[in-house]
N, C-alpha and C positions, 0 to 999 in steps of 0.2 A: 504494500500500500504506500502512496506520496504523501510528501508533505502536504498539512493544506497551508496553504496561504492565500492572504487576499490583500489586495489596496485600500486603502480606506477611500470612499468615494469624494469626503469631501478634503481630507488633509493630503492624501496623496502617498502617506506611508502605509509600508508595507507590513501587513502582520504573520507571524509566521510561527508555527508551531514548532517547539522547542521541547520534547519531551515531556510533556503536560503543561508545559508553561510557553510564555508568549512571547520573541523578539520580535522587539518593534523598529525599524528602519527608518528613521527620514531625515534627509537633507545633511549626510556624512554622518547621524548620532545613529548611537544605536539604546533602547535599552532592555532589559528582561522584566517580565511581568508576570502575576500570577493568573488564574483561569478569572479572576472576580479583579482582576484589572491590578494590582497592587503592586508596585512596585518590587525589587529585589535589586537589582544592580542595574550600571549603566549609568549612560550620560542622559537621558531621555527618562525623565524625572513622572511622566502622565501619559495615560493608555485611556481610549476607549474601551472599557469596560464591557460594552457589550461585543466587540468585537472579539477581544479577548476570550470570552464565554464562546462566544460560536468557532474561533480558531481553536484553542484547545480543550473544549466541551468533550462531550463522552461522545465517542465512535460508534459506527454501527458495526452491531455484532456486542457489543458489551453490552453487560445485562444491568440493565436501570427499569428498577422499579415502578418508578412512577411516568415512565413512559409507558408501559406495559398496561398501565390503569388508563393509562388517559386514552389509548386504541381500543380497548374494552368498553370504554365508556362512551365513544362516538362509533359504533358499530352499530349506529339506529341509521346512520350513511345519510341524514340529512334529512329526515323526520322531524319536526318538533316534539318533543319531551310533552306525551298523553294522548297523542293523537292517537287514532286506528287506523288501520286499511281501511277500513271503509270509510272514515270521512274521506278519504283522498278522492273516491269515487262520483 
């Protein structure tokens, strides 16, 4: 499997997955980040947080819980929540 990495669309830096954790690229700095954005080292002191979370978030194929509840829980495939077959009709 690849690295994932992405640009950020509006800063222009590169984020990039670092064995659970995040380097961030721009404009010659670099710096290292946790999954919830948090600094560690480097020259590059602040990370988009959420990008962080989607670059080094959990994989597919790793077993997370509460993704597993939430495909369970939208398996009505776009029904509102009380309806029957038959009102549809």
């Amino acid at each position: 499997m690849g690295v994932a990495s992405m640009k950020h669309p509006i800063t222009g830096a590169m984020y990039i997955d670092q064995d659970g954790s995040v380097r961030v690229e721009h404009k010659g700095q670099t710096g290292l980040f946790r999954e919830n954005g948090s600094w560690i080292e480097g020259e590059l002191r602040s990370a988009d947080p959420l990008m962080c979370k989607w670059i080094a978030g959990h994989k597919f194929g790793d077993t997370v819980p509460f993704r597993n509840q939430r495909l369970q829980a939208n398996s009505g495939m776009g029904r509102p929540q009380g309806s029957k077959e038959s009102d549809s009709k």
